[in-house]
N, C-alpha and C positions, 0 to 999 in steps of 0.2 A: 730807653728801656728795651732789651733785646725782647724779640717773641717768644721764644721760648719762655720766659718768664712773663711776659704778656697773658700765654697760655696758661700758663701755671696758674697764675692769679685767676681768671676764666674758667676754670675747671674746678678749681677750688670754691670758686659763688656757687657753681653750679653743682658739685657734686657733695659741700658741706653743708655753707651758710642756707642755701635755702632750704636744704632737708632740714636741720637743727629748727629753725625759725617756723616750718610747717609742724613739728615735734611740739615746739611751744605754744603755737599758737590751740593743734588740736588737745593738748592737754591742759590748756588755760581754763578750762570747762572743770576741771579735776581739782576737788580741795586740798591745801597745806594738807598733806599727813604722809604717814611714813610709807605705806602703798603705793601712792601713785606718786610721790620721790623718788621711789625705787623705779617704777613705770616708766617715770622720765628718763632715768638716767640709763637706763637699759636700752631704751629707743636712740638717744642721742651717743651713746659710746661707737656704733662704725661711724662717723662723723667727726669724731675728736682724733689727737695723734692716737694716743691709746687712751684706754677707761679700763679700771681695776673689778675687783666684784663686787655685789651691794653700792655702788656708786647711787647717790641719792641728790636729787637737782631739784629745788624748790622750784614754784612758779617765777615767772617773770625776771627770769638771769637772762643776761645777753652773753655772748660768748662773740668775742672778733677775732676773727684768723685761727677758729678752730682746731687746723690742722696742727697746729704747736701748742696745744695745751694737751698733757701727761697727768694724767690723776689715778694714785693709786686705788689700793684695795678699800673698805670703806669709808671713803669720803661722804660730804655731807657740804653740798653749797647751797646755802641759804636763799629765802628768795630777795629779789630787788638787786643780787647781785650783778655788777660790772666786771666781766671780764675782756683785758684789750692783749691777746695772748700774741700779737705779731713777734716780739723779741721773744717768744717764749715760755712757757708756765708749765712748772712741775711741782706738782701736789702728792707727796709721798703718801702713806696707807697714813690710815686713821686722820685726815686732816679736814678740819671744820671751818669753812668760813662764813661767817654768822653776817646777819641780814645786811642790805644798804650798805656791802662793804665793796672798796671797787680795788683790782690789781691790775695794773698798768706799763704795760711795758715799755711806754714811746714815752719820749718827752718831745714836747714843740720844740723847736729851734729856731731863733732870731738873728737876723741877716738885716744890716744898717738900720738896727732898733725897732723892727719891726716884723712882729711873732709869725712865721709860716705854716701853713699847712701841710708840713713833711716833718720827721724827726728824726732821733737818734730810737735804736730800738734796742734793750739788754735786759736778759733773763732773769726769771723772779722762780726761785727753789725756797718750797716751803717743808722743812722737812718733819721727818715720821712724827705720831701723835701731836700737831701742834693744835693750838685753837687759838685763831684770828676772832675776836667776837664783833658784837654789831658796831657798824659804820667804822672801818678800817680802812684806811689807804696802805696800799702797798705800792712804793714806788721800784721804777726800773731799775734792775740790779743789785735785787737785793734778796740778800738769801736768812731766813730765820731758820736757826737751829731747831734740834729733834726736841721735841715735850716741850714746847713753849708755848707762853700765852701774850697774845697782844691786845691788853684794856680796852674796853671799847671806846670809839672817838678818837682813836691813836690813828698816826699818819706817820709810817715807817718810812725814815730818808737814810739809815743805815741799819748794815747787818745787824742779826741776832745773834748773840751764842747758844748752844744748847742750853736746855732747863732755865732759860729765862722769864722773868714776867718783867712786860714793857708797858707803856705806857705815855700818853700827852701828845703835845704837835710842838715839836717833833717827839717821836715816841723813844723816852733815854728810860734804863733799866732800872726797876724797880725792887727786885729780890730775887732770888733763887728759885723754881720751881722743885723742892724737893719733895713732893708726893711722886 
């Protein structure tokens, strides 16, 4: 690993992960509600790539490699959320990800049948007004269309189109969203 990216990674604990993690920890004290969501997400936006306005961050979300998660204008992440943003995560305006739900950008990778602690990393775009609801998986590389909903207990292994409603493990399309 060259130093320079040595550093990167070093600068990035120190000038993200620990802020964000001191953010949750002093507002762990603060009940679910829509105030101190907004509290949260205020505090922890210079810490993300970018953060939108009204961004809203329930208790007890974890957030990995900060620096690469992009959430627009009123988002809404629920709490007990998993985010693992190394490959990347862009959350356009209006996007809701509802509780126990995790999005992931790394998959493990296996070398002579035996699973390693390195992986592959590729971006996950969730586009404008969608709603991921409770206990979602969102796997690496995969982009869900604008106004879509993914059923709760869905586990995304491919794209969305827009105005979709998905659904199951794996989560295949279930109707139209036309509201």
């Amino acid at each position: 690993m060259k130093s320079s990216n040595k550093l990167s990674i070093y600068l990035n604990f120190i000038f993200r992960n620990i802020p964000i993690h001191i953010v949750f920890l002093i507002t762990s004290l603060l009940p679910n509600h829509l105030y101190t969501n907004l509290i949260r997400g205020f505090l922890i936006k210079p810490f993300i790539g970018s953060g939108g306005k009204h961004l809203q961050i329930a208790p007890r979300v974890t957030i990995n490699n900060p620096e690469n998660l992009y959430v627009g204008s009123n988002c809404y992440i629920s709490h007990n959320v998993y985010i693992n943003a190394k490959g990347k995560i862009v959350l356009d305006d209006n996007v809701i990800i509802g509780p126990m739900s995790v999005l992931a950008t790394t998959n493990h990778i296996f070398e002579n049948g035996i699973v390693k602690n390195k992986g592959i990393s590729k971006p996950i775009y969730i586009k404008k007004g969608t709603w991921c609801a409770s206990h979602v998986v969102i796997t690496s590389g995969i982009t869900i269309g604008e106004g879509s909903l993914v059923a709760a207990g869905s586990v995304v292994t491919k794209n969305v189109e827009t105005k979709s409603v998905v659904g199951g493990i794996p989560a295949k399309f279930i109707s139209k969203n036309d509201k």
